[in-house]
Gaussian input, Z-matrix of N, CA and C with variables (Angstrom, degrees):
# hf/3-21g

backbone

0 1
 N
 C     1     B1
 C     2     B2     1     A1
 N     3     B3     2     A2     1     D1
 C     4     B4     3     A3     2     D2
 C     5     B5     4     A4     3     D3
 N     6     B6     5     A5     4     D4
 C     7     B7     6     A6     5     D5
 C     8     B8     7     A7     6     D6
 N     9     B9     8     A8     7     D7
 C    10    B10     9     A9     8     D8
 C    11    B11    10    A10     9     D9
 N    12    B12    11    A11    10    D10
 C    13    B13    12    A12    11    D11
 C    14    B14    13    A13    12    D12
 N    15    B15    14    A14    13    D13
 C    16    B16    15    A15    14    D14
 C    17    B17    16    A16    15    D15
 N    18    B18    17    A17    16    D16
 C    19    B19    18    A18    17    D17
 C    20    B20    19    A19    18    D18
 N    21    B21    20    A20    19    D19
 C    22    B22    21    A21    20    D20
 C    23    B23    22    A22    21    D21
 N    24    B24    23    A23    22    D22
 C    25    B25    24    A24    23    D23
 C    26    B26    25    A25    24    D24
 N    27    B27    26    A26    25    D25
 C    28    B28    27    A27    26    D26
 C    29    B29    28    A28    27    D27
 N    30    B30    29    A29    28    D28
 C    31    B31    30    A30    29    D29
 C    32    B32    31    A31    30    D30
 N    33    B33    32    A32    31    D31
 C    34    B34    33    A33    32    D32
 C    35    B35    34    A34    33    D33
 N    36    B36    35    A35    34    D34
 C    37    B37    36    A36    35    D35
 C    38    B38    37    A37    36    D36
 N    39    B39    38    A38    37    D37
 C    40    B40    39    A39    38    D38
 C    41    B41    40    A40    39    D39
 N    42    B42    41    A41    40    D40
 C    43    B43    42    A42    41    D41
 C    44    B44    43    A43    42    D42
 N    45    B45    44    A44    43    D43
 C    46    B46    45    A45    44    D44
 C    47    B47    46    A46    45    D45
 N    48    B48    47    A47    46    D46
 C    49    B49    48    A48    47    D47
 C    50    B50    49    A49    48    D48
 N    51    B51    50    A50    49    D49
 C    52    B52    51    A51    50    D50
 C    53    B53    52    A52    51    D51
 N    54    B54    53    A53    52    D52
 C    55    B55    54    A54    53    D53
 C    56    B56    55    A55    54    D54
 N    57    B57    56    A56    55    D55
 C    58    B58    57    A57    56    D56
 C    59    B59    58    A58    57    D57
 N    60    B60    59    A59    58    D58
 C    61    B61    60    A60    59    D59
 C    62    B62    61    A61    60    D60
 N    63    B63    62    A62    61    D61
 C    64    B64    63    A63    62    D62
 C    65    B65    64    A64    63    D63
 N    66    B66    65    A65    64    D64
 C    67    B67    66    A66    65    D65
 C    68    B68    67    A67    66    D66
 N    69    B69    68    A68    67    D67
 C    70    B70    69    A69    68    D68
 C    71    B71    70    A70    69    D69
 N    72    B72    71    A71    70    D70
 C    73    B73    72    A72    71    D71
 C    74    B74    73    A73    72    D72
 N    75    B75    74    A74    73    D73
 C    76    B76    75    A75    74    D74
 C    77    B77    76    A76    75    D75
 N    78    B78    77    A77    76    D76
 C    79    B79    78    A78    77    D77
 C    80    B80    79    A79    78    D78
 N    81    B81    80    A80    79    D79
 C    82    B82    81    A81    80    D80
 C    83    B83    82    A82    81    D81
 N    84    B84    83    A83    82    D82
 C    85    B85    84    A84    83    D83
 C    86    B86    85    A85    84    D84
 N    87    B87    86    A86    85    D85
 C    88    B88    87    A87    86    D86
 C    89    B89    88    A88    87    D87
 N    90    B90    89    A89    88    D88
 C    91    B91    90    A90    89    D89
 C    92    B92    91    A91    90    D90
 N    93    B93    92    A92    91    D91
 C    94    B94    93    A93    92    D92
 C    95    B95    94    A94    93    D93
 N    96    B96    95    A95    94    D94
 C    97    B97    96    A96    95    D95
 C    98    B98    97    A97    96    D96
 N    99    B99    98    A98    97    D97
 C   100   B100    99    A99    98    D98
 C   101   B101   100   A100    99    D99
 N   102   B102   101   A101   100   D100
 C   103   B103   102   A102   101   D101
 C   104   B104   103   A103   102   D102
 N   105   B105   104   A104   103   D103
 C   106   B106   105   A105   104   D104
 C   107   B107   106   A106   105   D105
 N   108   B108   107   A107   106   D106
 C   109   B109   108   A108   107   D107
 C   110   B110   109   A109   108   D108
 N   111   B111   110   A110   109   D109
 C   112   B112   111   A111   110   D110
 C   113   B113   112   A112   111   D111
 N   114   B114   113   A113   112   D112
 C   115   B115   114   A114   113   D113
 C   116   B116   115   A115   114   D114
 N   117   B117   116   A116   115   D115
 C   118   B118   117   A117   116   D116
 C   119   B119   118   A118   117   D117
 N   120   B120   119   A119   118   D118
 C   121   B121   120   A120   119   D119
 C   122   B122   121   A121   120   D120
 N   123   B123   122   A122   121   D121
 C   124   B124   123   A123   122   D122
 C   125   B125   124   A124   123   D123
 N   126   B126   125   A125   124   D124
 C   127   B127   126   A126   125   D125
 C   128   B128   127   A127   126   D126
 N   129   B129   128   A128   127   D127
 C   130   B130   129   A129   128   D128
 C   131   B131   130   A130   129   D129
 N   132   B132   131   A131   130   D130
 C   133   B133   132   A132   131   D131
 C   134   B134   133   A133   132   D132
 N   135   B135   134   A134   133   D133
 C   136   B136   135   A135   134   D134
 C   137   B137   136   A136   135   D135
 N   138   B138   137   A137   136   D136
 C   139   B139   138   A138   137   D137
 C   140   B140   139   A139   138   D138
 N   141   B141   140   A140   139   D139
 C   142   B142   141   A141   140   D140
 C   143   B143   142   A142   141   D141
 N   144   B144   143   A143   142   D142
 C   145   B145   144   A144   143   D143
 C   146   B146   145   A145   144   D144
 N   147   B147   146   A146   145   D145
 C   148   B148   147   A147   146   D146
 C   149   B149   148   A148   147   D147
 N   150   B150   149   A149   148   D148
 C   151   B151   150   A150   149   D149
 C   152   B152   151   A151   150   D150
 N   153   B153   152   A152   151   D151
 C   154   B154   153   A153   152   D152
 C   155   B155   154   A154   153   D153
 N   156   B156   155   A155   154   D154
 C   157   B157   156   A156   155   D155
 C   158   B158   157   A157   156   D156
 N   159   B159   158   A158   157   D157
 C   160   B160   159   A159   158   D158
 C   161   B161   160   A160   159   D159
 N   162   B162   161   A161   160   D160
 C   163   B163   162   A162   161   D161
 C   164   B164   163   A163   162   D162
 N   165   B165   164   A164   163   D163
 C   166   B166   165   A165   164   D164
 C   167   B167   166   A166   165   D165
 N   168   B168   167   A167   166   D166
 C   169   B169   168   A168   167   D167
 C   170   B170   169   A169   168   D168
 N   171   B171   170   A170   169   D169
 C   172   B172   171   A171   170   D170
 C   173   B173   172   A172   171   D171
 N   174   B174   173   A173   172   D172
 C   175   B175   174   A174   173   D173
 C   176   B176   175   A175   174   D174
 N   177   B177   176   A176   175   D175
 C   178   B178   177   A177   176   D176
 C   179   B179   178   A178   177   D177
 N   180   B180   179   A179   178   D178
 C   181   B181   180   A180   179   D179
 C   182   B182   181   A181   180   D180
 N   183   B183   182   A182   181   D181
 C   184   B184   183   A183   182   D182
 C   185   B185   184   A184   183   D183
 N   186   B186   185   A185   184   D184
 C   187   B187   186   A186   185   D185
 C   188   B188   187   A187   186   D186
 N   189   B189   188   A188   187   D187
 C   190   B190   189   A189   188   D188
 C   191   B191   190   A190   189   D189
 N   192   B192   191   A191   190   D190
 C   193   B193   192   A192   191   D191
 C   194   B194   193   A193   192   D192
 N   195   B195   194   A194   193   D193
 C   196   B196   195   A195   194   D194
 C   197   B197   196   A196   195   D195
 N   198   B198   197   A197   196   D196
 C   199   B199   198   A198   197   D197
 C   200   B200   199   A199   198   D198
 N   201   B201   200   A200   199   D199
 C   202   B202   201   A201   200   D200
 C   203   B203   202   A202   201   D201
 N   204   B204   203   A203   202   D202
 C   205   B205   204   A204   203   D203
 C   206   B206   205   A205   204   D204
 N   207   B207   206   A206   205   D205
 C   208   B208   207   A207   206   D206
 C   209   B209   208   A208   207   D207
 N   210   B210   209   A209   208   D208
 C   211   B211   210   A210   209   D209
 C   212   B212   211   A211   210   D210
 N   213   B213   212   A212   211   D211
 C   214   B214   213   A213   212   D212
 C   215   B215   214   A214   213   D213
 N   216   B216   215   A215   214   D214
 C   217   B217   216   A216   215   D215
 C   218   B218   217   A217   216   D216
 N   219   B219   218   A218   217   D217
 C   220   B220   219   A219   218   D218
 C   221   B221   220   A220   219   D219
 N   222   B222   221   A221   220   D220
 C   223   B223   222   A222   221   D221
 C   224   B224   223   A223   222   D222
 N   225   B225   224   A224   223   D223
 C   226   B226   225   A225   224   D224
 C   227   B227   226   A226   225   D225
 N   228   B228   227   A227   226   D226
 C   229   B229   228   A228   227   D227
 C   230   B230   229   A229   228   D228
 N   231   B231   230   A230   229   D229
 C   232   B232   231   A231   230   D230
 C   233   B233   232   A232   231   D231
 N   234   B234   233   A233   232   D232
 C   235   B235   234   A234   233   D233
 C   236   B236   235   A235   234   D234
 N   237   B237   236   A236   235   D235
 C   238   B238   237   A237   236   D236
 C   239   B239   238   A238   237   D237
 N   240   B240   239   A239   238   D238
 C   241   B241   240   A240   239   D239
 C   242   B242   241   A241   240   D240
 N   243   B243   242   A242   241   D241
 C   244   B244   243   A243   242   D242
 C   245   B245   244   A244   243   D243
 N   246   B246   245   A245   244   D244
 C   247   B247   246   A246   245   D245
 C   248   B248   247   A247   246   D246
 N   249   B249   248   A248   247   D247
 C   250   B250   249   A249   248   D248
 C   251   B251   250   A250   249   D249

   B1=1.4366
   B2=1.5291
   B3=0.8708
   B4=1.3120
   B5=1.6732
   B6=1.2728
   B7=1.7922
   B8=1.6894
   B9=1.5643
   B10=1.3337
   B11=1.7240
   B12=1.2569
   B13=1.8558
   B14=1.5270
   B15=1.5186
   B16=1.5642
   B17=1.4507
   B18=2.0765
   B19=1.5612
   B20=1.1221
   B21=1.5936
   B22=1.3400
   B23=1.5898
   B24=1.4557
   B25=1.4690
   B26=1.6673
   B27=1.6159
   B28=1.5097
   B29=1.6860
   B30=1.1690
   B31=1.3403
   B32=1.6459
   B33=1.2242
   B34=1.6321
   B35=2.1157
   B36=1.2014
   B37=1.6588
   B38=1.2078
   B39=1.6286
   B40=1.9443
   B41=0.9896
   B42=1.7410
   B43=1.6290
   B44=1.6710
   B45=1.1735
   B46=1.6103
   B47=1.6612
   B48=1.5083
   B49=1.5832
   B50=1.4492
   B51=1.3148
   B52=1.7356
   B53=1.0520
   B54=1.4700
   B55=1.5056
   B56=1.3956
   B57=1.5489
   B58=1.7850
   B59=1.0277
   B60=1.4448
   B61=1.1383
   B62=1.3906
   B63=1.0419
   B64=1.4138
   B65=1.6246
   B66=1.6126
   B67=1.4965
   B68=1.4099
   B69=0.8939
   B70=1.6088
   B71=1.4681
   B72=1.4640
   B73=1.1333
   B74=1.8727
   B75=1.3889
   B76=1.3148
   B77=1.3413
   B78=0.9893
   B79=1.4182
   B80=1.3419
   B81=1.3580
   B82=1.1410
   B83=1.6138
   B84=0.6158
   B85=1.9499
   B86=1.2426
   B87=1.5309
   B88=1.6005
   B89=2.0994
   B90=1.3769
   B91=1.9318
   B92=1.4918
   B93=1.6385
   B94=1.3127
   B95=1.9511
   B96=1.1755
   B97=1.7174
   B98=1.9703
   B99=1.4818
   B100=1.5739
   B101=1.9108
   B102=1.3073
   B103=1.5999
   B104=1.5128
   B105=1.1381
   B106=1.4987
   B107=1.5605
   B108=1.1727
   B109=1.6183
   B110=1.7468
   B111=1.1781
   B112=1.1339
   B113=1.8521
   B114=1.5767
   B115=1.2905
   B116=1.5679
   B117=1.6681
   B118=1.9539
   B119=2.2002
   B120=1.1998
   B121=1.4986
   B122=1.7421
   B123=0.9106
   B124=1.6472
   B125=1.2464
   B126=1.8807
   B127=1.4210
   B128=1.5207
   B129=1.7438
   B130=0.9208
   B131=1.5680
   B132=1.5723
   B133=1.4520
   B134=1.5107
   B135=1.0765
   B136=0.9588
   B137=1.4428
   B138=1.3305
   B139=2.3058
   B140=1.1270
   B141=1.3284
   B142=1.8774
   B143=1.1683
   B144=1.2758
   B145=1.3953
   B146=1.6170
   B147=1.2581
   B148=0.9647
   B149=1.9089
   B150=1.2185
   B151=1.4935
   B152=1.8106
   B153=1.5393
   B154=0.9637
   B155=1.4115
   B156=1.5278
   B157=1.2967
   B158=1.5134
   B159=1.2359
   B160=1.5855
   B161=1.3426
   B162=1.2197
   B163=1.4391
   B164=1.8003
   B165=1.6543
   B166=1.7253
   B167=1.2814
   B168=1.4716
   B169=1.2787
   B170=1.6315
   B171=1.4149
   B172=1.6155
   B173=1.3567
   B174=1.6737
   B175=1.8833
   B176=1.5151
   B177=1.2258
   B178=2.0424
   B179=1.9103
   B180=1.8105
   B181=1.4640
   B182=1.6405
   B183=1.0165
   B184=1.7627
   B185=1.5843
   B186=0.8359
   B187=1.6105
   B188=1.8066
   B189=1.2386
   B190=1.8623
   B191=1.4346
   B192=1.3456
   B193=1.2937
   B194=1.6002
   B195=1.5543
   B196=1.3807
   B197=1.2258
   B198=1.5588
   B199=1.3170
   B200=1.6343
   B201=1.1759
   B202=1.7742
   B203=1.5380
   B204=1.4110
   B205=1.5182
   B206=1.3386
   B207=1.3835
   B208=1.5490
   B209=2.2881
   B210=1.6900
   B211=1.7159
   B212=1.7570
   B213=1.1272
   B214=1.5297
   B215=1.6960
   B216=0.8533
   B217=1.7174
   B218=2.0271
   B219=1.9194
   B220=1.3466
   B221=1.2985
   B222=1.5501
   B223=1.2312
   B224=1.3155
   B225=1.2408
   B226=1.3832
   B227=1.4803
   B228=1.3666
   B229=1.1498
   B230=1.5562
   B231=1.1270
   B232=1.6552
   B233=1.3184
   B234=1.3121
   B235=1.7230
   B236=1.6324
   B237=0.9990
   B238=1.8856
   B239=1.5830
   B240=1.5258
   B241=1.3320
   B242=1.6981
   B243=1.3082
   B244=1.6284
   B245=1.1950
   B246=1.3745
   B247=1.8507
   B248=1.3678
   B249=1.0433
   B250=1.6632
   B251=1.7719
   A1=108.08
   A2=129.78
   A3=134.71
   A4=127.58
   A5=118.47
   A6=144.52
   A7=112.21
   A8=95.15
   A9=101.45
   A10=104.69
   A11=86.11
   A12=89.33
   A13=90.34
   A14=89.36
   A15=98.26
   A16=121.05
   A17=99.51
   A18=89.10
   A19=77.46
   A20=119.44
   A21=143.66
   A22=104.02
   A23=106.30
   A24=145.56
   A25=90.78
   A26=142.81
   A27=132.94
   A28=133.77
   A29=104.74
   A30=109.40
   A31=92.45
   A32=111.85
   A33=106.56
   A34=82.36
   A35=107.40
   A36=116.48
   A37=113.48
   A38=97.40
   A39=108.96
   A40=98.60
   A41=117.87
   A42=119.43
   A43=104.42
   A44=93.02
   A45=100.06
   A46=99.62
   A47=113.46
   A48=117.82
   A49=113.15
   A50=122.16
   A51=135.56
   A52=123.81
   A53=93.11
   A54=118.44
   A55=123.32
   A56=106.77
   A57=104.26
   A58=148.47
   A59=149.34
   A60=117.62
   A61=131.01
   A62=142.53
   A63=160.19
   A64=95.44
   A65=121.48
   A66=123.32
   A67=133.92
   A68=124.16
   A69=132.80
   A70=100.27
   A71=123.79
   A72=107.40
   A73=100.88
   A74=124.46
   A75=103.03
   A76=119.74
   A77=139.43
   A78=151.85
   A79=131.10
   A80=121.68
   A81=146.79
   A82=147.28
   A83=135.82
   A84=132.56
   A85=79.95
   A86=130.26
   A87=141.07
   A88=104.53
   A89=93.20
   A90=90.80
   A91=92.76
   A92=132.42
   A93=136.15
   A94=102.57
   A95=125.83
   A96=129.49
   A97=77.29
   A98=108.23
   A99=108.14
   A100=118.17
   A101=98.56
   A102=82.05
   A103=110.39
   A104=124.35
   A105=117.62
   A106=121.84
   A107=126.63
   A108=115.15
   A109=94.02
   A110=124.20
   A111=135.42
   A112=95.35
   A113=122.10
   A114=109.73
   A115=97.28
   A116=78.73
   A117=92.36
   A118=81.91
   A119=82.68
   A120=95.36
   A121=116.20
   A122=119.65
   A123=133.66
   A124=87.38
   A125=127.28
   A126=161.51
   A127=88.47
   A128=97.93
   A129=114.93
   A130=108.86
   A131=133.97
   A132=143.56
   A133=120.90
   A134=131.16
   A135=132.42
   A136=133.50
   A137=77.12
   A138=90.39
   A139=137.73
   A140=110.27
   A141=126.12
   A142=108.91
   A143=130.50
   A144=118.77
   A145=110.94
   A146=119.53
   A147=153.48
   A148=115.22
   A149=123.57
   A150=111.31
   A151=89.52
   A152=122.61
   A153=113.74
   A154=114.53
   A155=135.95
   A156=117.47
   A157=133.56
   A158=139.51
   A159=125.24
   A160=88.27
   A161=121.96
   A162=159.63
   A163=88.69
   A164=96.10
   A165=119.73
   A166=121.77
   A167=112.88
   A168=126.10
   A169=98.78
   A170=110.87
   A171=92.56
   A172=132.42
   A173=102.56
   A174=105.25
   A175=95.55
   A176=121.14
   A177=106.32
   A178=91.40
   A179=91.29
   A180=74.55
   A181=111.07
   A182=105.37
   A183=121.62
   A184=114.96
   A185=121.22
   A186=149.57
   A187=85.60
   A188=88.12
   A189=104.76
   A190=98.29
   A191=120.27
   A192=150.67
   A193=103.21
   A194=118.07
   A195=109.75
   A196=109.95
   A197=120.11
   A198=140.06
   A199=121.76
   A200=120.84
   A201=119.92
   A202=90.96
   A203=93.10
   A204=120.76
   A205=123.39
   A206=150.42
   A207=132.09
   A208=84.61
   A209=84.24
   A210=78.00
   A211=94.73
   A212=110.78
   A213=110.77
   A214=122.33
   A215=103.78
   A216=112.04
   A217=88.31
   A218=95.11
   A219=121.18
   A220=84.45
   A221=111.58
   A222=134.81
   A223=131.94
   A224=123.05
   A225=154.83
   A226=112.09
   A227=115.66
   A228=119.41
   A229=121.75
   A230=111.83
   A231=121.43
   A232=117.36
   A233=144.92
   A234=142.77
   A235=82.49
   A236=137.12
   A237=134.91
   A238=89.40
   A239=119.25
   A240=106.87
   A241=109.89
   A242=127.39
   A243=117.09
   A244=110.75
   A245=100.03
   A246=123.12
   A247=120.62
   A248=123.42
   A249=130.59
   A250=90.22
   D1=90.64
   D2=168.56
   D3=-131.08
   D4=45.98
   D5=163.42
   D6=-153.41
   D7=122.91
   D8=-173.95
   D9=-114.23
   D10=168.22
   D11=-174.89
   D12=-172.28
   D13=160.61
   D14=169.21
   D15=-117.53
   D16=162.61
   D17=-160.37
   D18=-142.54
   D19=167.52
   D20=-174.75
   D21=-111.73
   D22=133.42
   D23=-177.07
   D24=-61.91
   D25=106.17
   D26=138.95
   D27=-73.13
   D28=-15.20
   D29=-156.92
   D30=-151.56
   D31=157.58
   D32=174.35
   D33=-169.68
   D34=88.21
   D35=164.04
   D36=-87.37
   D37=140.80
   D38=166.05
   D39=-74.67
   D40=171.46
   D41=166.69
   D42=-129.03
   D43=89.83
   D44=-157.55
   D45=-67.25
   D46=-22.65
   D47=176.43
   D48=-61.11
   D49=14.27
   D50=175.28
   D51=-176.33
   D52=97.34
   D53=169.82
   D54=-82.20
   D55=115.23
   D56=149.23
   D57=-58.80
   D58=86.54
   D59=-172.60
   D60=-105.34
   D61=121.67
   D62=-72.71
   D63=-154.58
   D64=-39.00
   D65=165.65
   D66=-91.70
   D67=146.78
   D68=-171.56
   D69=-72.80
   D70=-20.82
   D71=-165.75
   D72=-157.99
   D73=123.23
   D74=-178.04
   D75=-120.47
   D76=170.78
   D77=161.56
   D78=-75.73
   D79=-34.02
   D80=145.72
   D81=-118.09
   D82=-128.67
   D83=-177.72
   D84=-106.71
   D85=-80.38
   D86=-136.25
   D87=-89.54
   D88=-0.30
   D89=-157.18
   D90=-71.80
   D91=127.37
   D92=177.17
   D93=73.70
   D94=16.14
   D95=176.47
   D96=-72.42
   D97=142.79
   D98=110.34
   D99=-144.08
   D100=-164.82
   D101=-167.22
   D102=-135.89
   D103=170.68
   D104=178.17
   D105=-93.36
   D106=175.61
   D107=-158.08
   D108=-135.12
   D109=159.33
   D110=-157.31
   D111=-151.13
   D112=95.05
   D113=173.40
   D114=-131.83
   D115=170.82
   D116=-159.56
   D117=-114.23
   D118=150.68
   D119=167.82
   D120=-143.32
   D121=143.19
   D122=-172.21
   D123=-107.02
   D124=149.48
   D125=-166.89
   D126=-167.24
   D127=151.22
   D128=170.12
   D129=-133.46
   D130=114.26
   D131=150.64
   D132=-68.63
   D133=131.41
   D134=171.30
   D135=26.19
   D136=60.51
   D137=-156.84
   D138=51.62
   D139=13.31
   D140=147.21
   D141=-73.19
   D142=152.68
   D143=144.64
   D144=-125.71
   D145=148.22
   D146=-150.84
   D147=-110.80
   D148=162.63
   D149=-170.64
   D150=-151.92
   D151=127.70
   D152=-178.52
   D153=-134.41
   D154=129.03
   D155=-179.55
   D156=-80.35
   D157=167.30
   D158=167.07
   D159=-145.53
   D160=151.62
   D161=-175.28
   D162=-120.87
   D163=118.36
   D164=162.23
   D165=-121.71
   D166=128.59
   D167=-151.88
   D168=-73.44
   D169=154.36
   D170=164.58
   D171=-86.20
   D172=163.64
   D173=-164.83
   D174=65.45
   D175=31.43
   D176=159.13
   D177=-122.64
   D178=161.81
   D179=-175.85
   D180=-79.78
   D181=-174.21
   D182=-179.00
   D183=-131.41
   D184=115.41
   D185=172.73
   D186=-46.90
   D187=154.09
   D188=-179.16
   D189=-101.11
   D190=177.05
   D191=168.61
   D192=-74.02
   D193=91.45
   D194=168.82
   D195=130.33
   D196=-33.32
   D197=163.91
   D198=-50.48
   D199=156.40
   D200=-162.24
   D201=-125.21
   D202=126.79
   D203=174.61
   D204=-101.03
   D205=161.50
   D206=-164.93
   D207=-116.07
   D208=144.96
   D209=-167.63
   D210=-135.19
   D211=115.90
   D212=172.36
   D213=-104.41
   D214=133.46
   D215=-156.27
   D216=-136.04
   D217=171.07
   D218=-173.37
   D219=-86.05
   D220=156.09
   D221=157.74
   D222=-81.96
   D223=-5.69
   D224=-163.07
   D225=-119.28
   D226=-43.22
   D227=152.63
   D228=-145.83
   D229=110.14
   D230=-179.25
   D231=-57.15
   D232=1.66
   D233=-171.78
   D234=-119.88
   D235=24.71
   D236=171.27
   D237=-121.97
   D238=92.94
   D239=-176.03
   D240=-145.96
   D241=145.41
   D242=164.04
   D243=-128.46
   D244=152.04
   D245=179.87
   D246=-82.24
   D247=116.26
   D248=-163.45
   D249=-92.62

């Protein structure tokens, strides 16, 4: 990975099919749940554009829908890429 560029955040999903839970002890189903996020981001190389996923851990923050992320990709081939 050595060319960076930036790409814009489209999508930013919960994954409600896996829950953390964060308390020793709860009160309800969801009391102390949180969950991890699954967003897609579009980059553009050399007037392609490109669509890349990242997996976010839970309790980290999460980038919004629309927001610009820093994205470093191969130079050799631009769809071989990760989201910083």
């Amino acid at each position: 990975m050595n060319k960076t560029t930036t790409g814009t955040v489209i999508s930013a999903a919960k994954q409600w099919w896996l829950k953390i839970n964060t308390k020793p002890i709860r009160m309800h189903a969801l009391d102390g749940a949180v969950f991890p996020y699954i967003i897609k981001v579009k980059y553009t190389v050399n007037g392609r554009e490109y669509t890349k996923g990242k997996w976010i851990g839970a309790g980290k923050p999460v980038p919004s829908a629309g927001s610009a992320v820093t994205v470093l990709y191969c130079e050799s081939k631009p769809s071989k890429a990760r989201v910083l």
